[in-house]
C-alpha positions as CSV (number, residue, x, y, z in Angstrom):
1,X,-13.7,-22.7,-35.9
2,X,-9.8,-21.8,-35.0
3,X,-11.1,-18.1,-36.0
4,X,-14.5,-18.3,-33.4
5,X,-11.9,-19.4,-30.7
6,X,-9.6,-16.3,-31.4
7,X,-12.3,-14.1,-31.2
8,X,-13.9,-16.0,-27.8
9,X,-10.5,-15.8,-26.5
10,X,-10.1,-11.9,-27.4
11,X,-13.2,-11.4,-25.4
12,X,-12.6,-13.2,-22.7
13,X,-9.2,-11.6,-22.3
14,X,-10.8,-8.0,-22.2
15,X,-14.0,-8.9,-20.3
16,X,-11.6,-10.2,-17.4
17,X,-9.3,-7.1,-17.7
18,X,-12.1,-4.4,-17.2
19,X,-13.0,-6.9,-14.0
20,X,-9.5,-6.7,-12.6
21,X,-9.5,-3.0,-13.0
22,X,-12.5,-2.4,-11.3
23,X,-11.7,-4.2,-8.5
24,X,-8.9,-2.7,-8.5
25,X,-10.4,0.5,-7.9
26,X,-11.6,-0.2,-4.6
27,X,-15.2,-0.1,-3.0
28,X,-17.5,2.4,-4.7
29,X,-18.5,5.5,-3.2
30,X,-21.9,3.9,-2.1
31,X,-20.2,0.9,0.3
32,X,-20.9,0.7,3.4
33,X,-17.6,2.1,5.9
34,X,-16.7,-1.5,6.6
35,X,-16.2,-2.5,3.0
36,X,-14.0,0.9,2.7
37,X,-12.5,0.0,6.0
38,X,-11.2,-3.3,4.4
39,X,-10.4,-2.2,0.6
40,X,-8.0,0.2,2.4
41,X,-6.5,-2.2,5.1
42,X,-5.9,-4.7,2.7
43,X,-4.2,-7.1,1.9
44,X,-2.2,-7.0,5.3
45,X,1.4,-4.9,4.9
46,X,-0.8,-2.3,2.7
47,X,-1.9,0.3,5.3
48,X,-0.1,1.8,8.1
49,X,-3.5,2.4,10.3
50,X,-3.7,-1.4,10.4
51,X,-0.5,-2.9,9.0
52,X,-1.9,-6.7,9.9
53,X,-5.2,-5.5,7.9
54,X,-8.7,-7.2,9.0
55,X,-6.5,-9.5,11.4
56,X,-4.9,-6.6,12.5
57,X,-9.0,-4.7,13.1
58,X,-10.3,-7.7,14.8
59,X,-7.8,-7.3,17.4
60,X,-7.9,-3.5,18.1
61,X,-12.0,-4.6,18.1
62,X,-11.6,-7.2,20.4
63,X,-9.1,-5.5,22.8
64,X,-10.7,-2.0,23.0
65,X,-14.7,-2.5,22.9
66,X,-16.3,-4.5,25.5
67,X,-18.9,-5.3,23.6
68,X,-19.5,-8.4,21.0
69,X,-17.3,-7.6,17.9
70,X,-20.7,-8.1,16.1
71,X,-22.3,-4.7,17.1
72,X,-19.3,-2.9,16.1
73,X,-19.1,-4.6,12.4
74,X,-23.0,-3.8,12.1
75,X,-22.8,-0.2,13.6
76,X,-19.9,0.4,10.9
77,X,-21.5,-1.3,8.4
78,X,-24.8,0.6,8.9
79,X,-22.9,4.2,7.6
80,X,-22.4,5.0,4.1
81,X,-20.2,8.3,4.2
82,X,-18.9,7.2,0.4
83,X,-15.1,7.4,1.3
84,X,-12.3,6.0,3.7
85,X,-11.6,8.9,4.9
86,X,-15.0,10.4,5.9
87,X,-16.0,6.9,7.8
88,X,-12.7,7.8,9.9
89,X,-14.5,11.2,10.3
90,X,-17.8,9.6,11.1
91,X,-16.6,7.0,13.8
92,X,-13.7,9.9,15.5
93,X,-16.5,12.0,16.0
């Protein structure tokens, strides 16, 4: 019995390390630009393009778009440009 919970234990440790490590890793190359947006704005104090991170976004949305922050989430959400920096590209251009 002690030996099954070693082993359970074993797994468990290594099964939530390769989780951690992923996520880690940030959004895959197939997220949409908002999810890239927020991997690299967060947590808050991480990025220098939005050092208050999504708080930080919300505001620059709200104050510079005179629109419902809605469409601008779902028009950024829409592209797939597989990287941080091409969704900059994307929405600069």
């Amino acid at each position: 019995m002690l030996k099954k919970l070693a082993i359970m234990g074993v797994a468990v440790f290594f099964v939530l390390g390769a989780a951690s490590s992923a996520l880690a890793a940030g959004p895959s190359e197939h997220a949409s630009c908002m999810g890239h947006e927020a991997s690299a704005i967060s947590p808050p104090g991480s990025s220098e393009e939005f050092p208050n991170g999504m708080p930080g976004l919300r505001a620059f949305i709200g104050e510079n778009f005179p629109v419902p922050p809605g469409v601008i989430y779902s028009t950024i959400a829409k592209l797939h440009e597989g990287s941080h920096e091409a969704c900059d590209e994307a929405l600069e251009g």
